[in-house]
Kinemage of the C-alpha trace (Angstrom):
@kinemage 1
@onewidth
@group {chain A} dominant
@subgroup {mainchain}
@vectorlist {calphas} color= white
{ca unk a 1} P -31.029 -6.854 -17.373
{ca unk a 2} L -32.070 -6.710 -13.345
{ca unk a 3} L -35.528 -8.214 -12.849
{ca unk a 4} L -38.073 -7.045 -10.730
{ca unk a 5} L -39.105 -10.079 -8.524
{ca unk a 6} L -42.211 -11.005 -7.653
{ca unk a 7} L -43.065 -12.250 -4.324
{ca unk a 8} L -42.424 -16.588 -5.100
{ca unk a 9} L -39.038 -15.365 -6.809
{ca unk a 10} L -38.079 -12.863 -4.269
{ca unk a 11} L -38.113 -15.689 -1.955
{ca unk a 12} L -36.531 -18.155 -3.585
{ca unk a 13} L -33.859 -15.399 -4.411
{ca unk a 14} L -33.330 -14.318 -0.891
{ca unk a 15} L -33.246 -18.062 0.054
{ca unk a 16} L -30.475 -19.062 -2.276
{ca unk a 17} L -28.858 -15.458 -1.944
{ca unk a 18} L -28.174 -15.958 2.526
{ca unk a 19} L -26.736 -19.248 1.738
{ca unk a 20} L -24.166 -18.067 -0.588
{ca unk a 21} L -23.204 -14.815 1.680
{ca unk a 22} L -23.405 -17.908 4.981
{ca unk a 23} L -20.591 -19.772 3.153
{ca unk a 24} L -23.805 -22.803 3.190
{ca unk a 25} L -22.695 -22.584 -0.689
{ca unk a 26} L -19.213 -22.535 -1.241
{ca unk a 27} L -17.784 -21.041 -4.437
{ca unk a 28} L -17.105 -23.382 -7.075
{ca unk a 29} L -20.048 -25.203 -6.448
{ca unk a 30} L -22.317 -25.940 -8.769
{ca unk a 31} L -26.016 -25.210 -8.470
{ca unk a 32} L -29.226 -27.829 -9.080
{ca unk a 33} L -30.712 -27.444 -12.249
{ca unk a 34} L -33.342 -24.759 -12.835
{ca unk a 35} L -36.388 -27.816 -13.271
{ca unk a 36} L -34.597 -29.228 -9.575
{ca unk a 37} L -34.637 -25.863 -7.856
{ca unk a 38} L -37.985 -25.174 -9.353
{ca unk a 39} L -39.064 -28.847 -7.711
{ca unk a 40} L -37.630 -27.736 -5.076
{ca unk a 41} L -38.886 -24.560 -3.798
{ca unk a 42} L -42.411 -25.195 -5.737
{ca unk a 43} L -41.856 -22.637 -8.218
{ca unk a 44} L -42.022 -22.425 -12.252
{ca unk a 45} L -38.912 -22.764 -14.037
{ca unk a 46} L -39.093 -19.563 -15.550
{ca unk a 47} L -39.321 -18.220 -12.016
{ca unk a 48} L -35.828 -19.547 -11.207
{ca unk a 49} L -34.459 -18.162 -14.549
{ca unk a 50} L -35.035 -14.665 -13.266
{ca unk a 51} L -33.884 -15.731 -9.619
{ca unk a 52} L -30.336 -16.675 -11.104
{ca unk a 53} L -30.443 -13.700 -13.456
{ca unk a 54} L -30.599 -10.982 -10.695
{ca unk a 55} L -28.257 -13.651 -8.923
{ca unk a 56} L -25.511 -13.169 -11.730
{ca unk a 57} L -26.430 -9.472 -12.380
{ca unk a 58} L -25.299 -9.242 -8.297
{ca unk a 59} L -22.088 -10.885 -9.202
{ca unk a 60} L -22.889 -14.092 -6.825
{ca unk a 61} L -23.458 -17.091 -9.680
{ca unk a 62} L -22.240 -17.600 -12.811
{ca unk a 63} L -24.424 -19.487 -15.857
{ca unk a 64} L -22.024 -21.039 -18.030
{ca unk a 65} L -23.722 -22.062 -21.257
{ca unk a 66} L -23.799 -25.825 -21.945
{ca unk a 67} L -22.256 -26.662 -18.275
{ca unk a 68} L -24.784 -25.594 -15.346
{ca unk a 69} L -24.762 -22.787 -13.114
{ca unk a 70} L -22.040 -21.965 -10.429
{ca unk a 71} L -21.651 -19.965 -7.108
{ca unk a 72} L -19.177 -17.200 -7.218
{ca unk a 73} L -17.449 -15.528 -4.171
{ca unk a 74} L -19.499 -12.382 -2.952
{ca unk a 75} L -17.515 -9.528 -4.172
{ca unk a 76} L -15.980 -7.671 -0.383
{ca unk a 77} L -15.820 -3.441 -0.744
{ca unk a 78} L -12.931 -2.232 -0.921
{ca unk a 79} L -10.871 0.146 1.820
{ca unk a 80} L -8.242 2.235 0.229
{ca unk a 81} L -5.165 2.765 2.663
{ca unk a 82} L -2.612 5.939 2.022
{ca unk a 83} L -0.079 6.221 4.168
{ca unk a 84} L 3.581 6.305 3.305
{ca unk a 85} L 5.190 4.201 6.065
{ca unk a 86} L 4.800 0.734 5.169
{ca unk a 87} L 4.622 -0.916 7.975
{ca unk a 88} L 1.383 1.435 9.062
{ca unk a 89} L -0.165 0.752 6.360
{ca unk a 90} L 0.683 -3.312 6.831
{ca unk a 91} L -1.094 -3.164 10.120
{ca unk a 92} L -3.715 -0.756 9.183
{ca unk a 93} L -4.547 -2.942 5.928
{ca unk a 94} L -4.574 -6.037 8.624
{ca unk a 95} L -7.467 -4.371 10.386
{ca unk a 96} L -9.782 -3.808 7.768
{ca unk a 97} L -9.454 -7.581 6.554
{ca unk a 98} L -10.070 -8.695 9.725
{ca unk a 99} L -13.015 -6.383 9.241
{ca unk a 100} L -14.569 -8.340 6.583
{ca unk a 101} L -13.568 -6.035 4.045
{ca unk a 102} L -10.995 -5.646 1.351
{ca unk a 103} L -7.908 -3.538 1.687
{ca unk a 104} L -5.721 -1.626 -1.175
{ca unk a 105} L -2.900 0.019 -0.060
{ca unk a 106} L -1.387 3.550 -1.589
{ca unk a 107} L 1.899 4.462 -0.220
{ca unk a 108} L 1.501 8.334 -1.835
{ca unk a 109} L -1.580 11.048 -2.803
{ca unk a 110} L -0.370 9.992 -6.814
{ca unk a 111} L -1.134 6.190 -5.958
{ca unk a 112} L -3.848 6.456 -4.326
{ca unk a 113} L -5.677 9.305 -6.759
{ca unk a 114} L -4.863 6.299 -9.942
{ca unk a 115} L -6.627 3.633 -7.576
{ca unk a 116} L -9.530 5.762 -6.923
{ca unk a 117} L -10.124 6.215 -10.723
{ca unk a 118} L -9.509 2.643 -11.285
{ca unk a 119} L -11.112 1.101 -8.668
{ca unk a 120} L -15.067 1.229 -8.603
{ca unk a 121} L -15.605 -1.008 -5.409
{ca unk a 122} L -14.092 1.749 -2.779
{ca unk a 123} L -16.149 2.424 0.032
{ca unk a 124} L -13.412 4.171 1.860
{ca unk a 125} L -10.810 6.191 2.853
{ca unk a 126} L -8.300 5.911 5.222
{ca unk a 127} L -5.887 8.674 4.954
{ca unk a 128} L -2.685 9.768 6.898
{ca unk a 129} L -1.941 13.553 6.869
{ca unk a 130} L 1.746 13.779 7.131
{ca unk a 131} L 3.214 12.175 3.750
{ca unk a 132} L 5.880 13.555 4.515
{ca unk a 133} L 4.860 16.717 5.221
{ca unk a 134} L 1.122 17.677 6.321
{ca unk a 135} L 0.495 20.474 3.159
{ca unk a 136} L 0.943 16.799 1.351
{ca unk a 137} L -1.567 15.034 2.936
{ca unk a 138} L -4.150 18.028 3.020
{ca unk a 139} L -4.037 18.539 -0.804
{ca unk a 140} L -4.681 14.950 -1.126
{ca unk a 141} L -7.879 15.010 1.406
{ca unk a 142} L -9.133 18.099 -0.713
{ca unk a 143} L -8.884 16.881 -3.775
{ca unk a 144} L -10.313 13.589 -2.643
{ca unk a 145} L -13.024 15.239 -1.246
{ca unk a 146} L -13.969 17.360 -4.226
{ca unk a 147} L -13.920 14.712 -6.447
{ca unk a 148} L -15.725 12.296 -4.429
{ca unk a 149} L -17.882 13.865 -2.235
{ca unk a 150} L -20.089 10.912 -1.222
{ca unk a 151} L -17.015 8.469 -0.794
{ca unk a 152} L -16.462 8.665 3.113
{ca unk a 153} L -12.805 9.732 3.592
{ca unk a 154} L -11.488 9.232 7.363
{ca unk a 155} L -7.826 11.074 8.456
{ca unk a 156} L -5.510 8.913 10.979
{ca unk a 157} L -2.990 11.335 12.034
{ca unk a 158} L -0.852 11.791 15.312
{ca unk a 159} L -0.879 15.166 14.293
{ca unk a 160} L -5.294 16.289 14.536
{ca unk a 161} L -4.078 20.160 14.570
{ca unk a 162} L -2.982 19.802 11.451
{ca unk a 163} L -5.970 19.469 10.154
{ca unk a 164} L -7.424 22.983 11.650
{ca unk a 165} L -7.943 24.684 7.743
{ca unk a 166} L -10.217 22.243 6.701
{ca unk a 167} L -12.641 23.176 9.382
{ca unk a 168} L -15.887 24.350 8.084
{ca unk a 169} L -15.425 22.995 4.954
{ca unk a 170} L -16.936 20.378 2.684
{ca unk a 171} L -13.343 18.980 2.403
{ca unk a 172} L -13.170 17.746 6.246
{ca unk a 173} L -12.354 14.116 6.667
{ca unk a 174} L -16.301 12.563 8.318
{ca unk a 175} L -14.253 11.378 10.863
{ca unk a 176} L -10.721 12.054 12.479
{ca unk a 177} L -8.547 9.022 14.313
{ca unk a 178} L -5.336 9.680 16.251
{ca unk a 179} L -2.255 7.892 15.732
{ca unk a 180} L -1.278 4.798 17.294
{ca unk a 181} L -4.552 2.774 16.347
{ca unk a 182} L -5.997 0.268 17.659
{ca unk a 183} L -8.385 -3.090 15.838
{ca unk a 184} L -11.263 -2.134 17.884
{ca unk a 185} L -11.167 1.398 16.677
{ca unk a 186} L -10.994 0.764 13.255
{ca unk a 187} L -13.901 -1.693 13.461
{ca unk a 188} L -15.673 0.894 14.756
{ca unk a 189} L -14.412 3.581 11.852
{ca unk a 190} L -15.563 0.777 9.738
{ca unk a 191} L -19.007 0.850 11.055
{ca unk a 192} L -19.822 4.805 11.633
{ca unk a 193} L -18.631 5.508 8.380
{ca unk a 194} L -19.965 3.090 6.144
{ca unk a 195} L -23.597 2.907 7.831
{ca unk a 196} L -24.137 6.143 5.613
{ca unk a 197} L -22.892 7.951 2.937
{ca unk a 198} L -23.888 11.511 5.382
{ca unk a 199} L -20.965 13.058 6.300
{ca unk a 200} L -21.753 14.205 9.964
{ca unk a 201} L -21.365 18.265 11.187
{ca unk a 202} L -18.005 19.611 10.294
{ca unk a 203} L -15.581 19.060 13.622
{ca unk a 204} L -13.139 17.119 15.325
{ca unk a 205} L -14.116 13.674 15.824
{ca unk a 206} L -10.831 11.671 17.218
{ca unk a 207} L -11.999 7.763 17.901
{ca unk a 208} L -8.751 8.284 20.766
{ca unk a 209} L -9.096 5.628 23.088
């Protein structure tokens, strides 16, 4: 059940919510219990039940019956990598950690369709063209794209012309980067694309540097 907070638990909730996500609360910890947190913020008890109960529905605390309740690590969205060199896809899945965000790796269109059914916390993407061959990689950004049309899908190619029959179509990639890549332009990948869930004006949109 998600709670609707009012405006004492909302802040209470957002209190205890930024220092979990600031690393203030570590996970593993263990939490006051709800009569000390509701000493300490001022609040009812029953107020702090609801705080911890849209805290566990978001996957941040856990209430263990009989033992108390404990901080959890905040959950990191997930950036699906296909590419089928490994050692791109080492350094490419090196960026997006440093990124804050989780990579999974695919090393073929078959891998990475099974992870995309299996894997709810995708955000993302990443897709080479030629695997081997470019008619590979296309099918795999079309059938992506028809599947999951809101899931942002970018192409990293060295290759952008081979990408010239997708435009005008709902199946172009929202964004285009050409091979080699660097950190800084993957950050930034990371932050046009997953700012919205608009894909922008079908085009060419290489993040070259």
């Amino acid at each position: 059940m998600i709670y609707n907070l009012g405006p004492r638990a909302r802040r209470v909730y957002d209190t205890l919510r930024a220092r979990i996500e600031s690393g203030e609360l570590k996970e593993g910890d263990q939490l006051p219990s709800y009569v000390m947190l509701a000493t300490q913020f001022g609040v009812a008890p029953l107020t702090v039940r609801q705080v911890l109960a849209r805290l566990e529905e978001d996957g941040l605390v856990s209430r263990e019956q009989g033992r108390g309740t404990y901080i959890r690590a905040p959950a990191r969205p997930v950036v699906l990598i296909v590419d089928d060199e490994a050692p791109v896809r080492e350094v490419l899945a090196g960026f997006v950690e440093h990124g804050g965000y989780r990579s999974l790796t695919a090393p073929d269109p078959g891998a990475a369709l099974a992870a995309l059914e299996a894997e709810s916390d995708i955000v993302l993407v990443m897709s080479d063209v030629r695997m081997p061959t470019a008619a590979v990689g296309i099918d795999f950004i079309r059938t992506a794209r028809r599947r999951w049309p809101e899931l942002p899908l970018a192409a990293i190619t060295a290759f952008p012309g081979d990408l010239d029959e997708l435009l005008g179509t709902p199946e172009w990639p929202i964004l285009v980067l050409t091979k080699p890549v660097r950190l800084a332009q993957i950050l930034e990948l990371l932050r046009l694309a997953l700012r919205s869930s608009s894909p922008p004006a079908p085009g060419r949109h290489p993040l070259a540097g």
